[in-house]
C-alpha positions as CSV (number, residue, x, y, z in Angstrom):
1,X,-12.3,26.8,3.6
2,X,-15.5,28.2,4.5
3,X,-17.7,31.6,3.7
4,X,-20.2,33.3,5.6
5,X,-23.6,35.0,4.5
6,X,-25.0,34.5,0.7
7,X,-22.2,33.8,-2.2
8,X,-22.6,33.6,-5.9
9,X,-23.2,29.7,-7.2
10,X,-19.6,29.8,-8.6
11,X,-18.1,30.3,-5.3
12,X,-19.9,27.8,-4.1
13,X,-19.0,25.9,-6.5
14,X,-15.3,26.4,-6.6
15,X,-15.1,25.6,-2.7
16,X,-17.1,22.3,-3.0
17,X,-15.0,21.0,-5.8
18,X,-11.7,22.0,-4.1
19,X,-12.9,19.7,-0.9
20,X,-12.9,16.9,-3.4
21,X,-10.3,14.4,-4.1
22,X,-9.2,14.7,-7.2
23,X,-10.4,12.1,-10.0
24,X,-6.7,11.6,-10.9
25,X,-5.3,10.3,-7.9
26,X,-8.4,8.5,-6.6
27,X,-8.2,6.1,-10.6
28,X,-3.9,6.1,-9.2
29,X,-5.0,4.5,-6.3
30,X,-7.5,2.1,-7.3
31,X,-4.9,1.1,-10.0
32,X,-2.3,0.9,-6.9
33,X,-4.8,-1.3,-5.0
34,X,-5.2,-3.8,-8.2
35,X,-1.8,-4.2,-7.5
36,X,-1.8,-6.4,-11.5
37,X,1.8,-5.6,-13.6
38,X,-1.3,-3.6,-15.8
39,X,-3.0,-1.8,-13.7
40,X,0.5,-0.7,-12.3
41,X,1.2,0.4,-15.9
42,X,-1.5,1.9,-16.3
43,X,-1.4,4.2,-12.8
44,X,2.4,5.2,-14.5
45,X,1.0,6.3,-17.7
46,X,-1.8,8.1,-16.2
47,X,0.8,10.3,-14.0
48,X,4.4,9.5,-14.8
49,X,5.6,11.0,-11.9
50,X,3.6,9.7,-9.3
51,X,5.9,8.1,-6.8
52,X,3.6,5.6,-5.2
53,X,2.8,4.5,-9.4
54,X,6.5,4.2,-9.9
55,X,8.1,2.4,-6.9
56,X,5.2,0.1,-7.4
57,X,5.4,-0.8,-11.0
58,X,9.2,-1.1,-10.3
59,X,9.0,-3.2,-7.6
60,X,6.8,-5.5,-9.7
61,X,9.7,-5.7,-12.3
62,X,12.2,-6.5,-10.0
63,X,10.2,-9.2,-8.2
64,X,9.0,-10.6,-12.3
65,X,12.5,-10.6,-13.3
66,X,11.9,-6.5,-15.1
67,X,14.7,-5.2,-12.8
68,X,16.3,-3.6,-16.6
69,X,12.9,-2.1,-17.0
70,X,12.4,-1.4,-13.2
71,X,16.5,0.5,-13.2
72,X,15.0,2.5,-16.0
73,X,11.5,3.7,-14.6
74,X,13.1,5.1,-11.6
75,X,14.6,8.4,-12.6
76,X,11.3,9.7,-13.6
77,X,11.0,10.3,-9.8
78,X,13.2,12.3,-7.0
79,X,15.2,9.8,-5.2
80,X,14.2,8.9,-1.8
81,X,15.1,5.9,0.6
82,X,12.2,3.7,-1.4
83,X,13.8,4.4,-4.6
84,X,17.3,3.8,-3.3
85,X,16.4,0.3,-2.0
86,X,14.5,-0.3,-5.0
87,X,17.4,0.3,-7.1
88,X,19.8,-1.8,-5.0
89,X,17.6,-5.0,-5.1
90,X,17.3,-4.5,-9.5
91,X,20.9,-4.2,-9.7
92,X,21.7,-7.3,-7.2
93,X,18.8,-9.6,-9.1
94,X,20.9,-8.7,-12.2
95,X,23.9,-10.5,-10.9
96,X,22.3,-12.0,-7.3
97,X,24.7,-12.9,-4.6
98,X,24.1,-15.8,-2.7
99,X,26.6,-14.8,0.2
100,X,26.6,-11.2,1.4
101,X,29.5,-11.6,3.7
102,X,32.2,-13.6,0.8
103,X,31.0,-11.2,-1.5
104,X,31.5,-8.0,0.9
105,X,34.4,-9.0,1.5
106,X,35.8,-9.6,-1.6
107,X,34.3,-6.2,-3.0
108,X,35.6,-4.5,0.1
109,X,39.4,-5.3,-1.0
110,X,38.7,-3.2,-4.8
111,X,35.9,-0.4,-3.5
112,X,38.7,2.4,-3.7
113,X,39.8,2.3,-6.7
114,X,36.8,0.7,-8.9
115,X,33.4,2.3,-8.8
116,X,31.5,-0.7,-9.8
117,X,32.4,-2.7,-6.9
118,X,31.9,0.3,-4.3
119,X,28.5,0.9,-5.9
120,X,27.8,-3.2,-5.4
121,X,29.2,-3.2,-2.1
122,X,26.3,-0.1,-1.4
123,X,23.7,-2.2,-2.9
124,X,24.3,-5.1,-1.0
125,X,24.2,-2.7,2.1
126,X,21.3,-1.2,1.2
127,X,19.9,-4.4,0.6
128,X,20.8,-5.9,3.6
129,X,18.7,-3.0,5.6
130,X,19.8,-1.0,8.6
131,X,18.1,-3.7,10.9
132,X,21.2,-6.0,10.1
133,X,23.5,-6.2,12.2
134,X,26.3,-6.3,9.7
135,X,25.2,-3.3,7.8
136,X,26.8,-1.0,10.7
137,X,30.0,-3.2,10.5
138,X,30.5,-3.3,7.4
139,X,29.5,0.4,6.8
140,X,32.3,1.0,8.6
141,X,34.7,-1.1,7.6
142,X,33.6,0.9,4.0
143,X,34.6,4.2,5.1
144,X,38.0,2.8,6.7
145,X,39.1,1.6,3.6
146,X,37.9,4.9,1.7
147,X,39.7,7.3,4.3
């Protein structure tokens, strides 16, 4: 953005205030940096739909023992990989598994016909992370079963 020669105050005006941040996002990020379960309420309520506010404040919840609260924050926002994950860990601390591999197994023998245990067996994958090496494997073994 730029002009050239004289221009009326408002135009001038107009272009300095679009170069700066807006007041909004600069409080959402101050909020973000308190990083308190407060101010992380308080980034949400000031814009519901920020991502960064929500993922935040919901990954507070999960880690505080909110993952209820946390499950129902998240459809405020479009669902990405950080939501996914997010999501995964709530609905596992509601009912934690202390042994991914029993309990993969076990799920793995009811995922076709029962929808709750393919949607644990995904959360436990997506908990687990793509870096582990059993993810692949038993990703696999996943799709075997369901084709």
């Amino acid at each position: 953005d730029a002009f050239m020669g004289g221009q009326p105050e408002h135009m001038i005006q107009n272009l300095v205030t679009s170069l700066l941040p807006d007041p909004t996002q600069v409080r959402v990020h101050e909020l973000l940096e308190q990083g308190t379960e407060q101010a992380l309420r308080d980034a949400v309520a000031l814009v519901p739909g920020n991502e960064d506010a929500v993922c935040s404040l919901a990954e507070f919840l999960v880690r505080t023992g909110g993952a209820e609260e946390a499950l129902a924050l998240l459809p405020r926002i479009p669902e990405t990989e950080r939501v996914r994950r997010i999501a995964a860990a709530a609905r596992l601390s509601l009912n934690p598994v202390d042994d991914f591999d029993d309990q993969l197994q076990s799920l793995l023998e009811r995922v076709r016909g029962d929808e709750a245990a393919r949607q644990e067996y995904l959360d436990i994958l997506q908990t687990m992370g793509p870096e582990d090496p059993r993810t692949a494997k038993y990703r696999k073994q996943l799709t075997a079963r369901l084709f």
